[in-house]
C-alpha positions as CSV (number, residue, x, y, z in Angstrom):
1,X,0.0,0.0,0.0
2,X,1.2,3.5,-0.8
3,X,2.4,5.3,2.2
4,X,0.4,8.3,3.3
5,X,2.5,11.5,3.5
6,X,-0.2,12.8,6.4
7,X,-2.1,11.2,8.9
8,X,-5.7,12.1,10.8
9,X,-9.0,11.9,11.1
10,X,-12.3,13.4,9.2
11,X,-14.8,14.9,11.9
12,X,-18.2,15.7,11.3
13,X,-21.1,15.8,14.3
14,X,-19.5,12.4,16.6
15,X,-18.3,10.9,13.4
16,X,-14.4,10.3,13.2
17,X,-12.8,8.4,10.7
18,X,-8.8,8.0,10.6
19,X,-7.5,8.4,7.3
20,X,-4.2,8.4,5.7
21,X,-3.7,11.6,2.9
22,X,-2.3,10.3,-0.7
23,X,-1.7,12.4,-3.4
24,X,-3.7,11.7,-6.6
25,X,-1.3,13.7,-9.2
26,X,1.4,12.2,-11.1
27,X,4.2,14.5,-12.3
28,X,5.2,13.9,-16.2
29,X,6.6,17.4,-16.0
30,X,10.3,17.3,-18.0
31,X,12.9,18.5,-15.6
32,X,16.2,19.9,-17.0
33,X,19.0,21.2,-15.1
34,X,21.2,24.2,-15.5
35,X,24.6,23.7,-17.1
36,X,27.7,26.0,-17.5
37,X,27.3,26.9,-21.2
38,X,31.3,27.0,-21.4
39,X,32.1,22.9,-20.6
40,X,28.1,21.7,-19.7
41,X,28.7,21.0,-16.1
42,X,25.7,21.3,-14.0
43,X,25.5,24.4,-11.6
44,X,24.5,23.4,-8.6
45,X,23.1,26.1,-5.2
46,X,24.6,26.5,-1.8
47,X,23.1,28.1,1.1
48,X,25.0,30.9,2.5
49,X,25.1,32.8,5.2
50,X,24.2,36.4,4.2
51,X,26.4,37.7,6.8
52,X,29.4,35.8,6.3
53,X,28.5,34.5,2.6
54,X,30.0,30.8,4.3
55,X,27.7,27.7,3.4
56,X,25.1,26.6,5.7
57,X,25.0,22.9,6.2
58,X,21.0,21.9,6.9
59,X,21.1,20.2,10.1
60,X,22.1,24.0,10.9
61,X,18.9,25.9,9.7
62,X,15.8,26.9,11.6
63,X,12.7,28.2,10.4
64,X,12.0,32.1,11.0
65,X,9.7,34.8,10.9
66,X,10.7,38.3,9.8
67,X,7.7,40.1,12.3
68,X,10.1,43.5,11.6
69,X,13.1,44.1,9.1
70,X,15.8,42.1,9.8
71,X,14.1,40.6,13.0
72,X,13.3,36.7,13.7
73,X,11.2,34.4,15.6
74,X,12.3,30.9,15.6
75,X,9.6,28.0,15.0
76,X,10.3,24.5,15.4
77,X,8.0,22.0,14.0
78,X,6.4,21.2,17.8
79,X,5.8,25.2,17.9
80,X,4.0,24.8,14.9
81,X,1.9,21.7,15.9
82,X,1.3,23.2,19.3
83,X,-0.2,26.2,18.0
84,X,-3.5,24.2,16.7
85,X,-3.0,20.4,17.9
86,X,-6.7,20.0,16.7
87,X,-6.7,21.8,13.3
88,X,-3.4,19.4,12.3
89,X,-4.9,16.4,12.7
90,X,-8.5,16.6,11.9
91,X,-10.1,17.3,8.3
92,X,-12.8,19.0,9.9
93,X,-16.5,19.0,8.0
94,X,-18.1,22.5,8.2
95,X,-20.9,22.4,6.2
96,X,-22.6,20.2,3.1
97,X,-23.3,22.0,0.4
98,X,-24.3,20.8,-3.3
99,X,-20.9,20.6,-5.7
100,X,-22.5,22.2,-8.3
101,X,-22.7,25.2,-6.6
102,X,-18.9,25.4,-6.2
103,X,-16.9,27.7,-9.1
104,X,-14.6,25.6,-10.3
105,X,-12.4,28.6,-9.7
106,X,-12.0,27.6,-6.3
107,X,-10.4,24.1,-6.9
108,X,-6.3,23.7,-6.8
109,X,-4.9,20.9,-5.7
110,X,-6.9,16.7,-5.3
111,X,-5.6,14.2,-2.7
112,X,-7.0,10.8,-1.9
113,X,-8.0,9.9,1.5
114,X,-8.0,6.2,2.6
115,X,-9.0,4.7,5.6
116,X,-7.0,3.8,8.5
117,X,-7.1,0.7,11.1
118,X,-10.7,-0.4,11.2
119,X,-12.3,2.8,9.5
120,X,-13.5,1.3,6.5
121,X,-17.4,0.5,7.1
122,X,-17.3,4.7,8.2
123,X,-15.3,5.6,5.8
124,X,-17.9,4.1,3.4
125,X,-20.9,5.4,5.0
126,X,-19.6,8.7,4.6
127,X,-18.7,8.2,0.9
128,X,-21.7,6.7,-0.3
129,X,-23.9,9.6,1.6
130,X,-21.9,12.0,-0.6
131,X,-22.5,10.3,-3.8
132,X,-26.5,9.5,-2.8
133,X,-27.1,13.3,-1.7
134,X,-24.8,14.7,-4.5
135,X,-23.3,17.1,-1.4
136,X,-19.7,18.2,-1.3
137,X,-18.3,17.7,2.3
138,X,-16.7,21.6,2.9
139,X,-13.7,21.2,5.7
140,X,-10.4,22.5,6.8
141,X,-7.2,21.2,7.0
142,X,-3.9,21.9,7.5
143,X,-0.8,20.3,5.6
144,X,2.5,21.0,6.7
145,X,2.4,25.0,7.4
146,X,-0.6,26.8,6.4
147,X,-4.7,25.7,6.7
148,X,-6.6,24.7,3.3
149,X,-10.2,25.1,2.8
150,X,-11.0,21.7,0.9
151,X,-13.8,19.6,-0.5
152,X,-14.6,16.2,0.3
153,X,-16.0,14.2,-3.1
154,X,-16.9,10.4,-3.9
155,X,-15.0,9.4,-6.6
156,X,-15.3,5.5,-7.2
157,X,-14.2,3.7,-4.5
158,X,-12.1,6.5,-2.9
159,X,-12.9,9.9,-1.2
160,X,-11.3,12.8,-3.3
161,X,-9.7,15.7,-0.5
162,X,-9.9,18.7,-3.0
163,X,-7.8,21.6,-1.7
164,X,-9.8,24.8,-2.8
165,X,-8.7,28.5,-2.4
166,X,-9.9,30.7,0.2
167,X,-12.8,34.1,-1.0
168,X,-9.6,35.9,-0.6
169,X,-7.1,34.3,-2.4
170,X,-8.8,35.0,-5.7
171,X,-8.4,38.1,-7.9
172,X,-11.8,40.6,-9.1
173,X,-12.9,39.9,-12.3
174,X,-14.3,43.4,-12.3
175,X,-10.9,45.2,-12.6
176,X,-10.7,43.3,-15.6
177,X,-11.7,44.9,-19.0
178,X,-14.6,42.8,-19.7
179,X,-17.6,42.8,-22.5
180,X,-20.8,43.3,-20.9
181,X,-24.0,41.8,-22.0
182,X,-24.4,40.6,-25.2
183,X,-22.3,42.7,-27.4
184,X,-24.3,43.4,-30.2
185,X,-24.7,39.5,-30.9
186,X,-27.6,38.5,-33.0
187,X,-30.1,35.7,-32.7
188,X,-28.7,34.2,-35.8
189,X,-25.0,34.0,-34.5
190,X,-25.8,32.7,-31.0
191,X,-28.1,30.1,-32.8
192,X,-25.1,29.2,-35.2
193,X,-22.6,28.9,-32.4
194,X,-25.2,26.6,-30.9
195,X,-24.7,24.4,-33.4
196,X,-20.9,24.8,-33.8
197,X,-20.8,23.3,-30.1
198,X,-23.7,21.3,-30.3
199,X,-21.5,19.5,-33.1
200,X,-18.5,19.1,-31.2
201,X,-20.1,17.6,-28.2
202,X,-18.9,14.7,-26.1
203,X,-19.0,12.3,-23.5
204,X,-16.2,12.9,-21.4
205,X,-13.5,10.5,-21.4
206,X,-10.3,11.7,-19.4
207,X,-8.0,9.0,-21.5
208,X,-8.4,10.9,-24.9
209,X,-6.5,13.8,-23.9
210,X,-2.5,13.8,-23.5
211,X,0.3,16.7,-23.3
212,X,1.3,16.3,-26.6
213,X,3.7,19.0,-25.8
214,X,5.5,17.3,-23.4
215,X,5.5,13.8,-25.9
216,X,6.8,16.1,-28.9
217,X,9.0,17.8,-26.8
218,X,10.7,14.3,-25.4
219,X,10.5,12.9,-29.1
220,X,12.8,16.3,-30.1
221,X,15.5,14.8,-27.2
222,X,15.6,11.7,-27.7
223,X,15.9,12.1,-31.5
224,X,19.0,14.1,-30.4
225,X,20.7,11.7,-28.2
226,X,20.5,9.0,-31.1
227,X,22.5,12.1,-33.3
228,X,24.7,12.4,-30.9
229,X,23.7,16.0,-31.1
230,X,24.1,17.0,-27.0
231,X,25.0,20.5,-27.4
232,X,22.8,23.4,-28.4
233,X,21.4,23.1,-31.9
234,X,21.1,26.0,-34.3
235,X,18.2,28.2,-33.6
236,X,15.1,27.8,-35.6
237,X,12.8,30.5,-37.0
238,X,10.0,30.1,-35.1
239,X,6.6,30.5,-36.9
240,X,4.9,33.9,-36.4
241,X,1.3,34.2,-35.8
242,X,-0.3,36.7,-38.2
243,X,-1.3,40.0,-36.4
244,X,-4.8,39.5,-34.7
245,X,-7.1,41.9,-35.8
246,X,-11.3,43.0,-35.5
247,X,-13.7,40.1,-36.1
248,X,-15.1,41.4,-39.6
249,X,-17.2,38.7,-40.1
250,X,-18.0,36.6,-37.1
251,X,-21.1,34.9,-39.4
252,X,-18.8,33.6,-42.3
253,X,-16.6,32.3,-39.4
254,X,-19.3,30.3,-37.9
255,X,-20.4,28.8,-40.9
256,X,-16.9,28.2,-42.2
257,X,-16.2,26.3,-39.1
258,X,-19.1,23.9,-39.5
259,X,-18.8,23.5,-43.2
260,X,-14.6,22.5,-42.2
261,X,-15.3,18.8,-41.5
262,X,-18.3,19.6,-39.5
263,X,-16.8,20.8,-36.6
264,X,-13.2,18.1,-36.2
265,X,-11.6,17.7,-33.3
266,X,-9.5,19.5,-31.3
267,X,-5.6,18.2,-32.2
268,X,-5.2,16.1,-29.0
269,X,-9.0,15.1,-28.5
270,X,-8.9,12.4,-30.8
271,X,-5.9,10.5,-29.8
272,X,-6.7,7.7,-27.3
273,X,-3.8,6.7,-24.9
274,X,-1.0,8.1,-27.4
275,X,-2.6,6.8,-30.7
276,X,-2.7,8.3,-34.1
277,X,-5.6,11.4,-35.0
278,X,-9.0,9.6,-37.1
279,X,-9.1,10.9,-39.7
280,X,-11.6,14.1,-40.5
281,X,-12.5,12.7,-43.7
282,X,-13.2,9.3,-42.6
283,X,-15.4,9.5,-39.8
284,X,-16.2,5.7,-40.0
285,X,-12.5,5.0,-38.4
286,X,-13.2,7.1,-35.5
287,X,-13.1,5.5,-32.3
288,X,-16.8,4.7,-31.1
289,X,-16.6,7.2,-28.2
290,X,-16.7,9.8,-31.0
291,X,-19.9,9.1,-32.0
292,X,-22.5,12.1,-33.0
293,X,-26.2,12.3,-31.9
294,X,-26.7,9.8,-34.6
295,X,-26.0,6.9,-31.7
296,X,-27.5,6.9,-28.5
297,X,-24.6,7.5,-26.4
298,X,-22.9,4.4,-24.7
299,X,-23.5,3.3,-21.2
300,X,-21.3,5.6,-18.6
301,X,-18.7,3.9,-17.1
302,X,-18.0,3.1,-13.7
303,X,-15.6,6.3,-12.3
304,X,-12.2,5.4,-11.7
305,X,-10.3,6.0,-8.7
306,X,-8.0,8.8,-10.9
307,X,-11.3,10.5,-11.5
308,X,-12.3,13.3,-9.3
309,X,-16.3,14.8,-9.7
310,X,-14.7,18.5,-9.6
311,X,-11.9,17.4,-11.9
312,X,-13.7,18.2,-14.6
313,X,-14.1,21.9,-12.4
314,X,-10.6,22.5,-12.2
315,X,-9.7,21.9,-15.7
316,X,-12.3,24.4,-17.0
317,X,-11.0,27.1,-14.5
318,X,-7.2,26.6,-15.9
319,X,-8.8,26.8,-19.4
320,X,-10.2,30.0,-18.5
321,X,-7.6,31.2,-16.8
């Protein structure tokens, strides 16, 4: 079993039901490291004393807070769990409130939470009132120095921690320069658009989508480590976009893209686990998933334990941000 990186307990009324804290995100982020460009060594950092400029060993730092320029209080990791003993150890259910409520705005960061000792009969009662009531479990938490607000989803088998942002945390859409209303849009060309997404509709299937930037981008080194090219390449022209300028004809756009293959999909939307694009013209070799409102849709399937109910949240508030 994988080992929990925090341990606790959710709360709500006399309820209490130990749980270990998992994360549920996998990094496939490419990591490089910085090199002297004279013989490629790597650079590496030191911590230094900025009195002295000598190098700190670890074992010889403390954690401080500057309450007044160049002033310090010292906290240890006791002074930090002593401050709250309850609030560190408890995932603390304020309120139930209906997840469709929540902007997906608010979403950051999932964890899984799985039961502990002989928590499991609780641990499902509480899971399976979430999914029956279609309620969001709204709690706080703290994880490692600072307190989360977070929402407690089913997801399959598994209870989904979502770490959300606090009211505060977020920005004001209104200093933003924003169109108001509906801009001078006509019947015809909301209709139109209508059917533009109408076409491209969907039923969700996390497994079509892929970072083909980060596949392309590993295909590009790997490509040069069979040349034997290691050192920086020549630099090549990168395409310009051409100038973005007014809308003039936002109809003839509309129509153009639902005459264009009726609407195909985006680049990465039709690959399925790292396969090849269907074809636009040759809509017979799509994957059955990609069937129009000519088919019923198929059956949904069972979620997985990778698939969070405000996932789906989350994503569209990165889109839109």
């Amino acid at each position: 079993m994988a080992r929990s990186i925090w341990k606790g307990s959710i709360t709500f009324g006399l309820v209490n039901i130990p749980v270990g804290l998992h994360t549920a995100e996998k990094s496939r982020e490419l990591h490089f490291n910085l090199l002297d460009r004279r013989d490629l060594t790597p650079i590496h950092y030191q911590r230094l004393n900025a009195k002295t400029g000598k190098e700190v060993r670890w074992e010889d730092t403390v954690r401080g807070f500057e309450f007044e320029p160049h002033r310090y209080v010292v906290l240890s990791d006791d002074d930090l769990r002593s401050a709250n003993p309850a609030s560190t150890q408890t995932i603390e259910i304020i309120d139930f409130v209906d997840l469709a409520e929540i902007s997906p705005v608010y979403f950051d960061r999932p964890y899984f939470l799985a039961p502990e000792r002989q928590a499991a009969r609780s641990y499902a009662l509480l899971r399976e009132t979430l999914r029956r009531s279609g309620k969001a479990g709204i709690a706080k938490v703290v994880i490692r120095t600072r307190q989360h607000l977070a929402a407690l989803v089913p997801a399959g088998d598994a209870i989904v921690l979502e770490l959300m942002r606090f009211h505060d945390e977020l920005g004001d859409p209104a200093e933003l320069e924003l169109p108001a209303g509906r801009q001078g849009l006509t019947a015809k060309e909301l209709r139109l658009a209508e059917r533009l997404v109408a076409a491209m509709v969907d039923r969700w299937d996390p497994e079509r989508y892929r970072d083909d930037y980060r596949i392309d981008l590993k295909a590009l080194i790997d490509a040069r480590v069979a040349a034997g090219q290691l050192e920086e390449g020549a630099a090549r022209p990168v395409p310009r976009r051409p100038a973005r300028g007014k809308v003039v004809d936002l109809m003839a756009l509309l129509r153009r893209s639902l005459e264009d293959g009726k609407a195909s999909p985006a680049p990465d939307a039709g690959r399925r686990r790292g396969g090849p694009r269907p074809a636009a013209a040759k809509p017979a070799s799509a994957p059955a998933g990609r069937a129009r409102a000519r088919k019923p849709p198929p059956a949904r399937r069972p979620a997985t334990r990778s698939a969070s109910p405000a996932a789906s949240h989350r994503r569209a508030a990165r889109r839109s941000g």
